[in-house]
Backbone as JSON Lines, residues from 0, in Angstrom:
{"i":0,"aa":"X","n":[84.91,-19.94,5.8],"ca":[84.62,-21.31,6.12],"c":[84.66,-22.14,4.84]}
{"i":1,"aa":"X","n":[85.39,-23.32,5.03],"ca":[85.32,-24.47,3.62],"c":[83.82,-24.87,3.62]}
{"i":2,"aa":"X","n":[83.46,-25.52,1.95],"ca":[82.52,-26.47,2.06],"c":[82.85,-27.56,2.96]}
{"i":3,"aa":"X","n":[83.65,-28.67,3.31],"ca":[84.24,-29.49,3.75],"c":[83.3,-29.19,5.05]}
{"i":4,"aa":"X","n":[83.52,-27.76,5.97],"ca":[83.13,-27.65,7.15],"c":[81.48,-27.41,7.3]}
{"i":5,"aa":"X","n":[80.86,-27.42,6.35],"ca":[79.35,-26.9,6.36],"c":[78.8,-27.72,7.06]}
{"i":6,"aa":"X","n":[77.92,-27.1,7.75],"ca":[76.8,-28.23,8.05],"c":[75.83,-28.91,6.6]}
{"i":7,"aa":"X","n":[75.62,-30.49,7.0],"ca":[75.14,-31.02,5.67],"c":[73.3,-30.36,5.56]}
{"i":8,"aa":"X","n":[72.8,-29.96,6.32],"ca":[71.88,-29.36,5.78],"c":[72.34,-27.97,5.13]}
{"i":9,"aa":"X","n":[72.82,-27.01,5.06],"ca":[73.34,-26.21,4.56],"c":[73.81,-26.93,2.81]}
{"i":10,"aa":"X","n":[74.65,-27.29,2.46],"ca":[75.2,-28.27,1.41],"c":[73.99,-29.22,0.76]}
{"i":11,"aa":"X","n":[72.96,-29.49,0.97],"ca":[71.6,-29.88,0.5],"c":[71.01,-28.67,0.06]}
{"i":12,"aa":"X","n":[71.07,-27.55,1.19],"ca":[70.26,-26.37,0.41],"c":[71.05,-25.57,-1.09]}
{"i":13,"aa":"X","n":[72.55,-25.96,-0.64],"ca":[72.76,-25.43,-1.7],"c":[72.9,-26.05,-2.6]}
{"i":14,"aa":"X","n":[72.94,-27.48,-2.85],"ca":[72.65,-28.54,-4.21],"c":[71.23,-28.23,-4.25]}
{"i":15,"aa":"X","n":[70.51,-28.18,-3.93],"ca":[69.04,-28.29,-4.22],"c":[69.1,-27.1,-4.97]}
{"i":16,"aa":"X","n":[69.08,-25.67,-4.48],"ca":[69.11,-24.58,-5.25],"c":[69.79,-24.26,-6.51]}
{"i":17,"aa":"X","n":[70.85,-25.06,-6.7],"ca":[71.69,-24.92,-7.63],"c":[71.29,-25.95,-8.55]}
{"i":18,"aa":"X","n":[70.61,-27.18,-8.28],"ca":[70.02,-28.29,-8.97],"c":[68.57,-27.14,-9.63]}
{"i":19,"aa":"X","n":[67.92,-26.71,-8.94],"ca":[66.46,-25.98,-9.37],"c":[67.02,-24.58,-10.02]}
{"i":20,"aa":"X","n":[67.68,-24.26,-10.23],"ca":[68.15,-23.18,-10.85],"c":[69.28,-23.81,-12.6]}
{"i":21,"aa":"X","n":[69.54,-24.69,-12.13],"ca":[69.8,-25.54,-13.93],"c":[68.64,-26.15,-14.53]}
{"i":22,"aa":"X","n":[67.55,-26.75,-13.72],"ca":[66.75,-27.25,-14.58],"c":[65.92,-25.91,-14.79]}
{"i":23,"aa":"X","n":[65.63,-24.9,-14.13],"ca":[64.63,-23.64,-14.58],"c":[65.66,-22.9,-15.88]}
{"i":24,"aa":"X","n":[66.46,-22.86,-15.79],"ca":[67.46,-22.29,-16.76],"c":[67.37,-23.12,-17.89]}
{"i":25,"aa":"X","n":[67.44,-24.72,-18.15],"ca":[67.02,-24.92,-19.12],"c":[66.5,-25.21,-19.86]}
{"i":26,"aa":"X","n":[64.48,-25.6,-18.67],"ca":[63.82,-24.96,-19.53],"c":[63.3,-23.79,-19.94]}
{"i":27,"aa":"X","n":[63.24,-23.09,-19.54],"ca":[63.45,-21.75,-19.99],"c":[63.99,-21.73,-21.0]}
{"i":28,"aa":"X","n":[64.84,-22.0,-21.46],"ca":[65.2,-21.54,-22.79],"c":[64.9,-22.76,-24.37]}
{"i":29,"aa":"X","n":[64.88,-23.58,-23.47],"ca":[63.83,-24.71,-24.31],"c":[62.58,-23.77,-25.01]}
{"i":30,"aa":"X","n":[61.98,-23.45,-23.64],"ca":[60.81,-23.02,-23.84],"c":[60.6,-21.69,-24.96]}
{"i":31,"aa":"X","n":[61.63,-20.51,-25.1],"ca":[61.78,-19.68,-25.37],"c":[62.36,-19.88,-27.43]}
{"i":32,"aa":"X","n":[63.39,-20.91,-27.16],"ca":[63.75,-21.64,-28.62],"c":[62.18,-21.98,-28.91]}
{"i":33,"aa":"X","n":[60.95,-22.9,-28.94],"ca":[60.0,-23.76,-29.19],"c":[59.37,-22.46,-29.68]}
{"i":34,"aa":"X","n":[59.12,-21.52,-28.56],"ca":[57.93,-20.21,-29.16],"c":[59.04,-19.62,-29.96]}
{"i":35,"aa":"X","n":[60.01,-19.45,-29.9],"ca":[60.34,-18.31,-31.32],"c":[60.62,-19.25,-32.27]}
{"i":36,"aa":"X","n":[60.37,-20.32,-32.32],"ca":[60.48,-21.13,-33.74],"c":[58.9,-20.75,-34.01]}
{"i":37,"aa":"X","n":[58.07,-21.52,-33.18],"ca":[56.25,-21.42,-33.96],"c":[56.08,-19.86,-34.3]}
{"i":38,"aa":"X","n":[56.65,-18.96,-34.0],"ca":[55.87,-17.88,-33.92],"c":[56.97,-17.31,-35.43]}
{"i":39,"aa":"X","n":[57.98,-18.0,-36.14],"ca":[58.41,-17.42,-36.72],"c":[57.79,-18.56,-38.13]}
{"i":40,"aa":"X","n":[57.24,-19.2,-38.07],"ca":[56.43,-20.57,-38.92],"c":[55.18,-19.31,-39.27]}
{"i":41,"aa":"X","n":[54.29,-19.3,-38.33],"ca":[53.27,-18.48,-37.79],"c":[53.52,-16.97,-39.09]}
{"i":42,"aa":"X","n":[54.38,-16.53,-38.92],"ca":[54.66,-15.03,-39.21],"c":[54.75,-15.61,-40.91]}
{"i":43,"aa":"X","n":[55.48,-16.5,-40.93],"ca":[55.8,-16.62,-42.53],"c":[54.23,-17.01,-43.62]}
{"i":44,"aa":"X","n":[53.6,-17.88,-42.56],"ca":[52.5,-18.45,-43.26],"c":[51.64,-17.67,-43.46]}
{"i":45,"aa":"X","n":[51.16,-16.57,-42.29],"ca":[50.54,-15.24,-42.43],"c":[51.12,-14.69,-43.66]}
{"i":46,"aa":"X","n":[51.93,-14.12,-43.51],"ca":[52.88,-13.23,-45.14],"c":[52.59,-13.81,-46.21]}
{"i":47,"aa":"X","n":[52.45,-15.44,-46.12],"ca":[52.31,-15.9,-47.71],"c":[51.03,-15.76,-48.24]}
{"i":48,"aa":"X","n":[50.0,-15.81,-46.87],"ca":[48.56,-16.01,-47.55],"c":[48.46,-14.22,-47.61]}
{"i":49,"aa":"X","n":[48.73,-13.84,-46.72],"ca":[48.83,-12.07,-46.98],"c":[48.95,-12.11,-48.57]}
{"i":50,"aa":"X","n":[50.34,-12.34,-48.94],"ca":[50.63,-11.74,-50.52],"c":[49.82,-12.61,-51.26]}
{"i":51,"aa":"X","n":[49.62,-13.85,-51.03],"ca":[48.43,-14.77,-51.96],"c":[47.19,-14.3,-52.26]}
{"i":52,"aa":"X","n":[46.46,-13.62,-51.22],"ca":[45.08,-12.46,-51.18],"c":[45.76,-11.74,-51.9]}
{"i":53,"aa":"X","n":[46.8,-10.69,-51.79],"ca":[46.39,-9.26,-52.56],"c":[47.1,-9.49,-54.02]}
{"i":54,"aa":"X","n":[47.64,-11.24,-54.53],"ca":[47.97,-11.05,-55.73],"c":[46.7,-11.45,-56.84]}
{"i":55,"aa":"X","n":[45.95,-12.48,-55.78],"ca":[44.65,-12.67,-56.3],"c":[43.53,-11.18,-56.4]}
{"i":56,"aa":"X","n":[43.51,-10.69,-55.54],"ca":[42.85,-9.19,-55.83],"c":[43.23,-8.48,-57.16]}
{"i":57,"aa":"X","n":[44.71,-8.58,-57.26],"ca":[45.2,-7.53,-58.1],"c":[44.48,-8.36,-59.56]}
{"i":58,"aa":"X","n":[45.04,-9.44,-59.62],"ca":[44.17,-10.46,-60.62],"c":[43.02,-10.19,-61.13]}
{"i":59,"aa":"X","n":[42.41,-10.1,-60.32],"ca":[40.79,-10.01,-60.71],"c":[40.49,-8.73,-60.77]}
{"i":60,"aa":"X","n":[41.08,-7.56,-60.22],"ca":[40.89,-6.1,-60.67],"c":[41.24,-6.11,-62.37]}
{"i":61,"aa":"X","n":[42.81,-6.7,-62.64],"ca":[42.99,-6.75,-64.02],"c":[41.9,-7.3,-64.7]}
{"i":62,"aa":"X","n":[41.64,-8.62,-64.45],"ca":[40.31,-9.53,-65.42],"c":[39.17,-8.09,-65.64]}
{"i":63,"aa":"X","n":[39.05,-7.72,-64.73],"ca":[37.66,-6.75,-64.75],"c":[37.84,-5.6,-65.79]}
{"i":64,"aa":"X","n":[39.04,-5.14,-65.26],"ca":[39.24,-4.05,-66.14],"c":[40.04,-4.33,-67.59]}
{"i":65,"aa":"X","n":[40.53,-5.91,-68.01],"ca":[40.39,-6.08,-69.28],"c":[39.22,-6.25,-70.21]}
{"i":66,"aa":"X","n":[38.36,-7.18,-69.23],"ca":[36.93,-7.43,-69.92],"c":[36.62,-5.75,-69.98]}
{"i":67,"aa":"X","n":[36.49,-5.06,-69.41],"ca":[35.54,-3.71,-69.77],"c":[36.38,-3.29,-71.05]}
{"i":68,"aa":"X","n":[37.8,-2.81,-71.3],"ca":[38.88,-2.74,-72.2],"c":[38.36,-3.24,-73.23]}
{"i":69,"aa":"X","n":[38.49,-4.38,-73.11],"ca":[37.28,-5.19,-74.6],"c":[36.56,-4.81,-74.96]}
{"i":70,"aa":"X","n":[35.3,-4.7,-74.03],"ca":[34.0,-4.21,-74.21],"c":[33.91,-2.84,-75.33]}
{"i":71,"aa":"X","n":[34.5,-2.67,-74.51],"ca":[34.88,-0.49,-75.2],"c":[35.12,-0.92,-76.69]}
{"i":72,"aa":"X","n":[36.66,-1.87,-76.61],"ca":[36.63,-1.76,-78.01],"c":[36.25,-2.26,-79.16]}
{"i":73,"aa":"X","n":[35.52,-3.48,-79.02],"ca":[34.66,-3.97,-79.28],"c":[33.15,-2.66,-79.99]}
{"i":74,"aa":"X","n":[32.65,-2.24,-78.78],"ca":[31.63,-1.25,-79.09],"c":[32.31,-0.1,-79.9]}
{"i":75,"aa":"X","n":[33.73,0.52,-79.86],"ca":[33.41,1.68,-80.35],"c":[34.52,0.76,-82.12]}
{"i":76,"aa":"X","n":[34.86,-0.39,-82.16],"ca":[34.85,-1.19,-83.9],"c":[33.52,-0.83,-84.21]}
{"i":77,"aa":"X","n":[32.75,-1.7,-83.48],"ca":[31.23,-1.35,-84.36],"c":[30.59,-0.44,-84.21]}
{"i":78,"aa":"X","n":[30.71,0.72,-83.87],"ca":[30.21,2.0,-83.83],"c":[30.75,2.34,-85.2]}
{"i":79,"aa":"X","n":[28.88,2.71,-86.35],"ca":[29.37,3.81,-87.39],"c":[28.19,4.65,-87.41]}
{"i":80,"aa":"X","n":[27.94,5.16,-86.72],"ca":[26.75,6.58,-86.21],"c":[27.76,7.77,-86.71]}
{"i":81,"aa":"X","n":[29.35,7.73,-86.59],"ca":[30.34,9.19,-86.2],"c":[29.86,10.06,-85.88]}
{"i":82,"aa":"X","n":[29.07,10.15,-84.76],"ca":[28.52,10.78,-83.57],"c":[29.62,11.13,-82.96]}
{"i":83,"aa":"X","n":[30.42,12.53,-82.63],"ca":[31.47,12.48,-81.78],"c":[30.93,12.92,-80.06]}
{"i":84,"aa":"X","n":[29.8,13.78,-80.32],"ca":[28.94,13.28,-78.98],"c":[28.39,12.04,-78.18]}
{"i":85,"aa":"X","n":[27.79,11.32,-79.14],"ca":[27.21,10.09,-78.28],"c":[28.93,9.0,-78.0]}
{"i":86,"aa":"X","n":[29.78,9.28,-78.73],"ca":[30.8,8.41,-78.24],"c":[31.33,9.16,-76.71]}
{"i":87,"aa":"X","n":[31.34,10.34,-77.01],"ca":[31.79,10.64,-75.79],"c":[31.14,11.02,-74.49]}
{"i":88,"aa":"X","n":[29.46,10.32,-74.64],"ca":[28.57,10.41,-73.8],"c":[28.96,8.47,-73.37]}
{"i":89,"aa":"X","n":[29.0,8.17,-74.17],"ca":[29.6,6.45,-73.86],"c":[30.98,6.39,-73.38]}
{"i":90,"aa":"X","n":[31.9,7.08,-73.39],"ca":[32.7,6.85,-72.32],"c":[32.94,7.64,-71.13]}
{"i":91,"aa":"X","n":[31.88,8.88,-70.92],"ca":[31.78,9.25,-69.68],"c":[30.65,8.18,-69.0]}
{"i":92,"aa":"X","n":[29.69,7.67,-69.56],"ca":[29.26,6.79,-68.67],"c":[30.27,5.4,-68.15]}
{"i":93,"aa":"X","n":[31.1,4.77,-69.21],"ca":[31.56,4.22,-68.41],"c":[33.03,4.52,-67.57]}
{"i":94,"aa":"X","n":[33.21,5.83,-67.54],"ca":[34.21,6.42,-66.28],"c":[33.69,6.73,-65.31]}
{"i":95,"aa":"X","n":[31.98,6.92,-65.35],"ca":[31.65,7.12,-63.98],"c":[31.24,6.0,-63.39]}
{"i":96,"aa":"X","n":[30.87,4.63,-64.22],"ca":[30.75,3.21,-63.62],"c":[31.82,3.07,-63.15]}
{"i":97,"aa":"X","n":[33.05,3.1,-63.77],"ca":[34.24,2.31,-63.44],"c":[35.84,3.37,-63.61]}
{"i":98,"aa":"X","n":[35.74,4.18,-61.97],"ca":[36.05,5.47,-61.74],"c":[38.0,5.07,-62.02]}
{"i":99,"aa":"X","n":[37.79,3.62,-61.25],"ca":[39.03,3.47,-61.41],"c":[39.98,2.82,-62.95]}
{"i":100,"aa":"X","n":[39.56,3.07,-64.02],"ca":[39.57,2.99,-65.47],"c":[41.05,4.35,-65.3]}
{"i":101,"aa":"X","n":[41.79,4.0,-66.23],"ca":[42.34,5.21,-66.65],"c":[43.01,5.37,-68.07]}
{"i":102,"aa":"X","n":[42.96,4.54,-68.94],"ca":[42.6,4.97,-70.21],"c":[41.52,5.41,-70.96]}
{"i":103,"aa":"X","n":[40.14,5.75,-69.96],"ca":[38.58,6.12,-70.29],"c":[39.08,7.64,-71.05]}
């Protein structure tokens, strides 16, 4: 059978369906472009403050463990006891303060 011969309710149902099936189609993909843009904004801004925390961590682990670095050498310039015990009772105490040291 032609379109030509349809009945016009028939030819409404199928413009209507075919009208509601382009506009669901494009938003739908409107919709689908909008979230994978935010969610890829989203992902990046996470990552930056991610690496921004653990470069600031790493930071301040260094500060810590330069100031102690100092400290040491500082104390063992002015060390003249030449005690080779009590020096090395002073840097097992501070390897067991500060485990993660590894020039102690």
């Amino acid at each position: 059978m032609r379109f030509k011969h349809l009945p016009l309710k028939s030819k409404l149902v199928i413009y209507i369906v075919a009208g509601v099936s382009l506009v669901l189609a494009v938003s739908t993909a409107v919709i689908i472009n909008t979230v994978t843009s935010q969610e890829e904004k989203l992902a990046y801004q996470k990552s930056t403050e991610m690496a921004s925390n653990y470069a600031n961590q790493f930071d301040s682990d260094m500060m810590s463990n330069r100031a102690i670095a100092k400290t040491l050498a500082h104390t063992m310039e002015n060390y003249e006891a030449s005690n080779r015990g009590e020096v090395v009772n002073i840097l097992e105490n501070i390897l067991n303060k500060n485990p993660n040291l590894v020039g102690v």
